[in-house]
TINUTOR-96637 format. One line per 3 residues: number of its first residue (from 1); their letters; for each residue z, x, y of N, C-alpha, C, O. Coordinates in Angstrom, 3 decimals. Layout:
N
NUM	A	Z/X/Y/Z/X/Y/Z/X/Y/Z/X/Y; ...
//
This chain:
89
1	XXX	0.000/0.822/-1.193/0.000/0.000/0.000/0.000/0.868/1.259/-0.632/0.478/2.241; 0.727/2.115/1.290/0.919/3.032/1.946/-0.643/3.161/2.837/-0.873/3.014/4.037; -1.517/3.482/1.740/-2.828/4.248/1.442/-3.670/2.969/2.650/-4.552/3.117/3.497
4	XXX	-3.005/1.951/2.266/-4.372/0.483/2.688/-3.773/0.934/4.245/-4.666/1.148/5.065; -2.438/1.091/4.709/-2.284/1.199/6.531/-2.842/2.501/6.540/-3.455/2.602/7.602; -2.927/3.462/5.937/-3.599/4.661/6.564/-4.970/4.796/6.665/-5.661/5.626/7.256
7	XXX	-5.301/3.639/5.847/-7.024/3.443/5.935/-7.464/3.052/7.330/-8.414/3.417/8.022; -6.415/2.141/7.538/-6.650/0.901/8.538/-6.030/2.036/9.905/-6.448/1.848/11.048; -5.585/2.540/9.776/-4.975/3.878/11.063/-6.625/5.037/11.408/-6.962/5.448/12.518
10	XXX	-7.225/5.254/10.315/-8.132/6.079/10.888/-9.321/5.426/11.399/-10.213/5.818/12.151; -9.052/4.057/10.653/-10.471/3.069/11.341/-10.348/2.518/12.806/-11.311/2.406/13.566; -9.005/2.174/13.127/-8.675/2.113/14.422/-9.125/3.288/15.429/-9.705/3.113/16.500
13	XXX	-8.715/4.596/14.832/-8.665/5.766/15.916/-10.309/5.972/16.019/-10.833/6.297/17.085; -11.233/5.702/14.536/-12.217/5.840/14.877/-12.899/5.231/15.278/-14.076/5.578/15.172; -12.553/3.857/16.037/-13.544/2.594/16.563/-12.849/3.329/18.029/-13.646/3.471/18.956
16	XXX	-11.598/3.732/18.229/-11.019/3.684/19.940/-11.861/5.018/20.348/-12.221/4.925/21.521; -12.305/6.291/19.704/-12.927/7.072/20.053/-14.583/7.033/20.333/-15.316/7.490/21.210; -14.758/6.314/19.226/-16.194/5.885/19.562/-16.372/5.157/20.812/-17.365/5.386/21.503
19	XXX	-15.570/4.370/21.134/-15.851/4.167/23.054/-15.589/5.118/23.917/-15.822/4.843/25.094; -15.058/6.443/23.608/-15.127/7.575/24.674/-16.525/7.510/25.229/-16.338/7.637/26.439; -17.954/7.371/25.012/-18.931/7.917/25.527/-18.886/6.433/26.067/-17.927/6.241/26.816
22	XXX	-19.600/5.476/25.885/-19.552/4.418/26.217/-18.877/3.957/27.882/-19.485/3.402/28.796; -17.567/4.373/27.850/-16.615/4.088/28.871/-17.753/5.714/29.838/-18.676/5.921/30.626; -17.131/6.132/29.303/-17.698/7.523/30.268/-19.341/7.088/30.889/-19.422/7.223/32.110
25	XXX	-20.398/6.682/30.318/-21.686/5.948/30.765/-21.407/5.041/31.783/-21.873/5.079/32.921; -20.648/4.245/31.342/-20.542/2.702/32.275/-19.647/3.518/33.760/-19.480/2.971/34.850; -19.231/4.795/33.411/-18.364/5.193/34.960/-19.179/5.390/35.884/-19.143/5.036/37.062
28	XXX	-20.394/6.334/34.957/-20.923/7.062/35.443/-22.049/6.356/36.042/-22.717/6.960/36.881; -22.383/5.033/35.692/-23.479/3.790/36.250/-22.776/3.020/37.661/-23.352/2.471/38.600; -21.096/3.248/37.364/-20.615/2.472/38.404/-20.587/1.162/38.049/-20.670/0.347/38.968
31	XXX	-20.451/0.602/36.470/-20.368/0.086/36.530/-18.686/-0.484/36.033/-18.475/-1.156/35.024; -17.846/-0.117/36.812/-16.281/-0.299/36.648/-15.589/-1.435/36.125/-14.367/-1.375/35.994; -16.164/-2.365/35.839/-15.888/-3.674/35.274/-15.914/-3.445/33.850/-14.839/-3.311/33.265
34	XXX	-17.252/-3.371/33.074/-17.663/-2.553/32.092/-16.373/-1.629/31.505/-15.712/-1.881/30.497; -16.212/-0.520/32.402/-15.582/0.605/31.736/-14.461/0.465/31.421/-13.914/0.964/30.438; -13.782/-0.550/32.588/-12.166/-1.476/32.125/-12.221/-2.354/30.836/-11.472/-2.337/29.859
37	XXX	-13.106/-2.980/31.053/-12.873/-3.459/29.821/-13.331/-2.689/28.313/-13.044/-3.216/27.238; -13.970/-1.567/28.387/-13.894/-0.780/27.442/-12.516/0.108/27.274/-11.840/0.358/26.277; -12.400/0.422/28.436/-10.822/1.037/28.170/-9.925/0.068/27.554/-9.587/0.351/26.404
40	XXX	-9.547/-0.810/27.957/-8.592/-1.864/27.706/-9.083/-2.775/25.886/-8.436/-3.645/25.301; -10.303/-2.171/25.496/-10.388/-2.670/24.166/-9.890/-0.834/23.447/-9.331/-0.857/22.350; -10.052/0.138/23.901/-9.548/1.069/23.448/-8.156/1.211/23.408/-7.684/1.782/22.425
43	XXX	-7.219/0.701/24.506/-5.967/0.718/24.077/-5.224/-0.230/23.295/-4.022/-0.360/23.068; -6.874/-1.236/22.732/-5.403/-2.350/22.002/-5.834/-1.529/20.763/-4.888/-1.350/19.995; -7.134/-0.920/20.312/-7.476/0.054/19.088/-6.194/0.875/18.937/-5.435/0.946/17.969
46	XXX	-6.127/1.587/20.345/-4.892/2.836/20.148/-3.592/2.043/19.688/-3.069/2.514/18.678; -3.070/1.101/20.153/-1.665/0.048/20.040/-2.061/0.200/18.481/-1.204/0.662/17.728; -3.494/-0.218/17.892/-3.322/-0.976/16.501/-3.329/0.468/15.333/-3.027/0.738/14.171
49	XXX	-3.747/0.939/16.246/-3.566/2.496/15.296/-2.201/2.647/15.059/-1.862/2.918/13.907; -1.093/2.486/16.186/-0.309/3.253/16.021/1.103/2.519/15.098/2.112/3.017/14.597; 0.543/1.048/15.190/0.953/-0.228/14.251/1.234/0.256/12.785/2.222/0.126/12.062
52	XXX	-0.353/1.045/12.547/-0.523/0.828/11.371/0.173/2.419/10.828/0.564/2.413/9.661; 0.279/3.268/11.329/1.206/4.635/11.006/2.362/4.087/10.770/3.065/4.456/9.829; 2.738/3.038/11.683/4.338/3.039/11.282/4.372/1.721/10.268/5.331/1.529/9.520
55	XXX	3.445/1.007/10.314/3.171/0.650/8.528/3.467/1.583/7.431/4.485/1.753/6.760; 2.171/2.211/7.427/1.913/3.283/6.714/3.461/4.072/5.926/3.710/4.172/4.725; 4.201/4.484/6.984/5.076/5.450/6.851/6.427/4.160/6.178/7.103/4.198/5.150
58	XXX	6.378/3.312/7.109/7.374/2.156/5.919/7.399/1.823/4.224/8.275/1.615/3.385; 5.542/1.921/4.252/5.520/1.808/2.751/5.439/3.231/1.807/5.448/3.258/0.576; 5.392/3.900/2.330/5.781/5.616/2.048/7.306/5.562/1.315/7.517/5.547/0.103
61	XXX	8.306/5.537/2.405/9.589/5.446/2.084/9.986/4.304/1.218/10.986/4.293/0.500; 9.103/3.326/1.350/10.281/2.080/0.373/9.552/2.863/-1.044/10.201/2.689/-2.076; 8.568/3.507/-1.149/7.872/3.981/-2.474/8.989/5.200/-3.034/9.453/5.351/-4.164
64	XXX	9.165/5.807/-2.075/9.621/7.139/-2.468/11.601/7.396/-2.321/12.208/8.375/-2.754; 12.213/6.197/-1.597/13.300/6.031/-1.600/13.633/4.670/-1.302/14.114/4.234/-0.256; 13.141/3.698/-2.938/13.491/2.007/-3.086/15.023/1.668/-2.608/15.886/2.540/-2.703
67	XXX	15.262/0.646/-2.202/16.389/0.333/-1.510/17.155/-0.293/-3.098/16.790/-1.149/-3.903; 18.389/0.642/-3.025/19.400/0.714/-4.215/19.165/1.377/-5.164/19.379/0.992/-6.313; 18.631/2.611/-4.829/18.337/3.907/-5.622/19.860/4.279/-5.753/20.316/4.440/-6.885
70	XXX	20.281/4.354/-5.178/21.458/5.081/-5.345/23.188/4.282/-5.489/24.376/4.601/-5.454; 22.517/3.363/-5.624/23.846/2.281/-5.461/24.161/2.735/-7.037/25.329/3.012/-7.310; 23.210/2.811/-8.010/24.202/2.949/-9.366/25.067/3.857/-9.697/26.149/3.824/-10.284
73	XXX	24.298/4.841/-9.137/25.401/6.234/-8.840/26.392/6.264/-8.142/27.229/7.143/-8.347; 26.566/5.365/-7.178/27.749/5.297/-6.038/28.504/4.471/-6.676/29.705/4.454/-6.407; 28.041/3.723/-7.528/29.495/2.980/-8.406/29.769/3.656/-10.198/30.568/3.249/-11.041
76	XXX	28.925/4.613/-10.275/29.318/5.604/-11.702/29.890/6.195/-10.994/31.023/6.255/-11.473; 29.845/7.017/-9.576/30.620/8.044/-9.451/32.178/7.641/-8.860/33.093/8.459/-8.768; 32.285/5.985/-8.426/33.587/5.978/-8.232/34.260/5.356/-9.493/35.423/4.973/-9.369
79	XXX	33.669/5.228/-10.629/34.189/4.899/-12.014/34.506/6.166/-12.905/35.087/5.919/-13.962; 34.222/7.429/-12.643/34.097/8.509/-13.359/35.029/8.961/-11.931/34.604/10.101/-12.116; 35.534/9.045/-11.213/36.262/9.898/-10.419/37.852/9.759/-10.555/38.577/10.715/-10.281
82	XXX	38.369/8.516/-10.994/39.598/8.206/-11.671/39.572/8.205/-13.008/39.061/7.248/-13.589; 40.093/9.229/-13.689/40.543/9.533/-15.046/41.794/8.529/-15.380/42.383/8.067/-14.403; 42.207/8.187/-16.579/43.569/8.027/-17.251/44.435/8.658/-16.410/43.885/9.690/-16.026
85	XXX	45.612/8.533/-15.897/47.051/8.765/-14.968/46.626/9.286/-14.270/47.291/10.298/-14.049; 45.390/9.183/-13.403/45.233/10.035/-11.408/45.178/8.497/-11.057/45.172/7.378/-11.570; 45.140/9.192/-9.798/45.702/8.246/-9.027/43.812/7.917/-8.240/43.142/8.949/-8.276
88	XX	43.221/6.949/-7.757/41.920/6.754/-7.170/42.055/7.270/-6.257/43.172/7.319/-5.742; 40.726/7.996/-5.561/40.556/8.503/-4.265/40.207/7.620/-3.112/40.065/8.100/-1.987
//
């Protein structure tokens, strides 16, 4: 799942770059209406890029550290830490 936002992260960066020339033409025509609104479709690209990294990186971690990985161990190790006559920590 990780893999599907990082797909979707380089397709963003590569649709917001591909209007670099585009915007840069329409400046250079004067035509400033144009170039705003090419900018302003490039920063919702850049916004959706940066959406999808921190997608990306969410499904990374729930893969690589599932929530209650460690809970079984945190209750073996306070079951194994009081022996017969000690006292619990």
């Amino acid at each position: 799942m990780g893999g599907l936002f990082d797909e979707r992260r380089r397709s963003y960066s590569f649709q917001a770059r591909a209007l670099d020339q585009p915007i840069f033409e329409a400046a250079q025509r004067g035509d400033t209406g144009q170039a705003e609104r090419l900018r302003a479709r490039q920063e919702d690209l850049a916004l959706r890029e940066q959406k999808a990294v921190l997608e990306a990186v969410k499904r990374y971690l729930e893969v690589a550290d599932p929530p209650g990985r460690y809970a079984v161990m945190r209750a073996w190790t306070r079951c194994s830490s009081t022996s017969p006559g000690s006292s619990p920590r």
